[in-house]
C-alpha positions as CSV (number, residue, x, y, z in Angstrom):
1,X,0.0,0.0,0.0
2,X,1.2,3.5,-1.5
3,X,1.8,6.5,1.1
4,X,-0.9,8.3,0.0
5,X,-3.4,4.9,0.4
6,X,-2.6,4.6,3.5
7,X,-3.5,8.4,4.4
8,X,-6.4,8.1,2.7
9,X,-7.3,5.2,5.1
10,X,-6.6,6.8,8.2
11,X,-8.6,9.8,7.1
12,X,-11.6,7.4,6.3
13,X,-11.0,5.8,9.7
14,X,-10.8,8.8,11.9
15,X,-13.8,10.1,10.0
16,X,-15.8,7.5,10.7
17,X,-15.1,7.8,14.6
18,X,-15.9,11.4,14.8
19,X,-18.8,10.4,13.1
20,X,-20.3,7.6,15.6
21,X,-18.7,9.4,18.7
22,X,-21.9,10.6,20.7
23,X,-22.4,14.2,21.3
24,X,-21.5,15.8,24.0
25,X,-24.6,16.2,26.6
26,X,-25.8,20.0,27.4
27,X,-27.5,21.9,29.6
28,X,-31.2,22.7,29.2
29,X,-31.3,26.3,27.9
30,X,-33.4,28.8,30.4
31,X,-37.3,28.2,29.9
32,X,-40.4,27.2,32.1
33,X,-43.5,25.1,31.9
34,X,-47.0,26.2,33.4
35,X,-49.8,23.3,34.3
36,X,-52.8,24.4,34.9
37,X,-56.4,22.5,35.7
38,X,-54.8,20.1,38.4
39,X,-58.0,18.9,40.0
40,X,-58.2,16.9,42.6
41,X,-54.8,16.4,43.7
42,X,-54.6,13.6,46.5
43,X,-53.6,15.6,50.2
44,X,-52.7,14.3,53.3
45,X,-52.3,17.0,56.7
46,X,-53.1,14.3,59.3
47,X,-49.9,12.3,58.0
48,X,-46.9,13.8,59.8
49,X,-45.1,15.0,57.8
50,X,-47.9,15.6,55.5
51,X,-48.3,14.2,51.9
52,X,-49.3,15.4,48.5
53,X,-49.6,12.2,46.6
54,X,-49.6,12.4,42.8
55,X,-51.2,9.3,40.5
56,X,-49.6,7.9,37.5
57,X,-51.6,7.7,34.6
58,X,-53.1,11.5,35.5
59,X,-52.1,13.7,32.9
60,X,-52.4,17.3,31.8
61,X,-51.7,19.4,28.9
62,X,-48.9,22.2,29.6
63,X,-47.1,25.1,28.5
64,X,-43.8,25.7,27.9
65,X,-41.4,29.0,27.1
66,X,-37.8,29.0,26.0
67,X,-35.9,25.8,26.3
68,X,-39.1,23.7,27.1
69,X,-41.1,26.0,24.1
70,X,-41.1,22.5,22.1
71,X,-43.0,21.0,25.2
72,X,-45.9,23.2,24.7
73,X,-49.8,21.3,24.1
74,X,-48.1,18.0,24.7
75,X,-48.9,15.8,28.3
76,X,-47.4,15.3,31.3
77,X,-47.7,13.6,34.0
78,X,-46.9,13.3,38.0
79,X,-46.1,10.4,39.7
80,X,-45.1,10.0,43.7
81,X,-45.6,10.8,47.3
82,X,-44.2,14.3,48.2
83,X,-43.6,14.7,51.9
84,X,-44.2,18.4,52.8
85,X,-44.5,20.3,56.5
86,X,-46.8,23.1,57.3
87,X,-44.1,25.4,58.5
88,X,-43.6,28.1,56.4
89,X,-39.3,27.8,55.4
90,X,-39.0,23.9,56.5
91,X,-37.4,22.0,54.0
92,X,-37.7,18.4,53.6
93,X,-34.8,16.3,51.9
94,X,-36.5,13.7,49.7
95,X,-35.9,11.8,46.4
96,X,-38.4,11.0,44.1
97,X,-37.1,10.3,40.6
98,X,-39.1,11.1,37.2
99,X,-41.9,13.0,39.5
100,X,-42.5,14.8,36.7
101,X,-42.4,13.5,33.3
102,X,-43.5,15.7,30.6
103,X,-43.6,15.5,26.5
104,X,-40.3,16.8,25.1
105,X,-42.5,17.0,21.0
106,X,-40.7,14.3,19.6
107,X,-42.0,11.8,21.2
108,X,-39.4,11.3,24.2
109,X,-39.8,13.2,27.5
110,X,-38.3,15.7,29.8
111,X,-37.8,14.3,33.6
112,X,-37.8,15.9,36.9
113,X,-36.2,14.1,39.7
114,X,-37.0,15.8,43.4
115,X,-34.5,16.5,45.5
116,X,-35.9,18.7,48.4
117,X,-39.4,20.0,49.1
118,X,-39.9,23.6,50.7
119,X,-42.9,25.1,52.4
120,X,-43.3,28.7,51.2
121,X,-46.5,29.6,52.3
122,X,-49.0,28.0,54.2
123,X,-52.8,29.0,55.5
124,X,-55.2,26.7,56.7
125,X,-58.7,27.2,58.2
126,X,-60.7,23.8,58.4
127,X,-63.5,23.7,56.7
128,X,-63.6,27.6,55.4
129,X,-60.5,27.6,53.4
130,X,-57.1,26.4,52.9
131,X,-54.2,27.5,50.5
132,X,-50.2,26.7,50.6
133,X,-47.6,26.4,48.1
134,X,-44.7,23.9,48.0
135,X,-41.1,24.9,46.7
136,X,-39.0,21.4,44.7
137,X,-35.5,22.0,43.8
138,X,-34.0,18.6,41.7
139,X,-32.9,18.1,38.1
140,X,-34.2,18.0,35.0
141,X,-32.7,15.7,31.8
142,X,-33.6,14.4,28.1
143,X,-31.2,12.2,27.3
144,X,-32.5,11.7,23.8
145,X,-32.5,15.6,23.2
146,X,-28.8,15.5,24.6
147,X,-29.3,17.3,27.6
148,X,-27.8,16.5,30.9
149,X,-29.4,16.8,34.8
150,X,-30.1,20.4,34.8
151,X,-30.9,22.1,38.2
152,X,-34.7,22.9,38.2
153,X,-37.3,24.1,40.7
154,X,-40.6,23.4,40.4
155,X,-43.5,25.2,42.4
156,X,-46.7,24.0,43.1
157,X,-49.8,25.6,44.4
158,X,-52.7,23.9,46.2
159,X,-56.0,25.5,46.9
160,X,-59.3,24.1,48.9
161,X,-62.4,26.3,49.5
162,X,-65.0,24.9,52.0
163,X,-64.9,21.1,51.9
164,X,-64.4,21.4,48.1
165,X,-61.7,18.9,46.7
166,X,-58.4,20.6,46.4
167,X,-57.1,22.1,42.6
168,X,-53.3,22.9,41.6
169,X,-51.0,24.8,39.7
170,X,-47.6,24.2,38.8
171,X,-44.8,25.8,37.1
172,X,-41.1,24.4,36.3
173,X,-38.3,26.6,35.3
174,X,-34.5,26.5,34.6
175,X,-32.9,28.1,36.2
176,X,-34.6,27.8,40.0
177,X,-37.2,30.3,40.2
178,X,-35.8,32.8,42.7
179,X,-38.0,31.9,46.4
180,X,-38.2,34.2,49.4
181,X,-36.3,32.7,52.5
182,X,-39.0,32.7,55.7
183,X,-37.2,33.1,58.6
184,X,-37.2,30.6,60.9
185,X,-39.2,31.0,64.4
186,X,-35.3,30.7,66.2
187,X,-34.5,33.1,63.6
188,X,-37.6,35.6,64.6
189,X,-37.0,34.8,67.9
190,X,-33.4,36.5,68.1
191,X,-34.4,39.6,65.8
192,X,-37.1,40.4,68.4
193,X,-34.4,40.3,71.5
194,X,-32.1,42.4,68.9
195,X,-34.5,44.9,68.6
196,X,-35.3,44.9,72.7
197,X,-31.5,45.5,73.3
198,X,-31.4,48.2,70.9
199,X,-34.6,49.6,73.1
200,X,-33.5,49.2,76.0
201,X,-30.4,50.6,75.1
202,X,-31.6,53.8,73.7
203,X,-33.9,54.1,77.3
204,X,-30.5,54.1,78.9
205,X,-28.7,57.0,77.0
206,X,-28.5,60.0,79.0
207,X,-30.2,63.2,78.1
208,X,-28.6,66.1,76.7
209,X,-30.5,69.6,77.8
210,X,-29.9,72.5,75.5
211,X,-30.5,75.7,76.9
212,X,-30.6,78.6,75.3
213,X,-29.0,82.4,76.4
């Protein structure tokens, strides 16, 4: 075999490998995606902690923006037991993958895996009304779309008027959706002994009398 031949070869070779060598997994580009029309979501406040638990096989069309923009009039779907606490700022460490499979519009799916559950706001008045939102930080991946576990939060909402069954809302986005810290009641607890220091402090100062000739 000539010089050149065998150059050739190699070429063909080395082609071929760049060809059939996978490519390199992404991140999800910035985006969200609303649900809406959540009826009936399964809750649970005399479990301790309590529950939100979420049925396979229940699906809902969705909405997405941005990266998920492709996602948009196609189904998802949630599937798990979320463990939540009705403290406003008390986070729960949990796993729970797929909870949130949704289509991708090619006929593969996006995947949110849970990682934490927060409580941001919680109000709850037996039989008159009830109202609370949870806070999930975890990942989100498509492997057939190439993209890799990217951090994700997604929020959901929960609403109950009366004895009505509840309804939900629920909206993903990369990156997290920025959430308001609530201080915890340790945390309240030393602000309001700051602020009686500072009182009694300012009780304390002596008086300065100006008189004037």
């Amino acid at each position: 075999m000539g010089t050149v031949t065998r150059y050739i070869a190699c070429g063909i070779i080395a082609a071929a490998g760049l060809a059939c060598a996978p490519a390199q997994a992404t991140e999800i580009p910035d985006g969200t995606v609303s649900i809406v029309g959540l009826f009936n979501p399964t809750i649970n406040l005399g479990a301790n902690p309590n529950t939100f638990t979420a049925t396979a096989g229940t699906t809902f069309e969705i909405t997405g923006t941005g990266g998920f923009l492709g996602a948009t009039g196609g189904l998802g779907s949630l599937n798990g037991i979320l463990n939540f606490s009705t403290h406003e700022g008390t986070t729960i460490d949990q796993t729970i993958a797929n909870f949130f499979t949704f289509a991708d519009g090619t006929g593969h799916n996006f995947q949110f895996s849970v990682d934490s559950v927060k409580t941001v706001d919680w109000s709850n008045t037996p039989g008159i009304s009830s109202s609370f939102s949870l806070y999930l930080l975890g990942d989100t991946i498509d492997s057939f779309l190439g993209y890799s576990a990217t951090q994700t939060s997604l929020t959901l909402t929960f609403n109950s008027t009366g004895g009505s069954p509840y309804s939900a809302s629920a909206t993903l986005a990369v990156p997290p959706a920025p959430v308001l810290d609530v201080p915890e009641p340790a945390t309240w607890g030393l602000a309001l002994m700051g602020f009686g220091m500072i009182g009694a402090t300012l009780r304390r100062r002596p008086r300065t009398s100006i008189a004037f000739a």
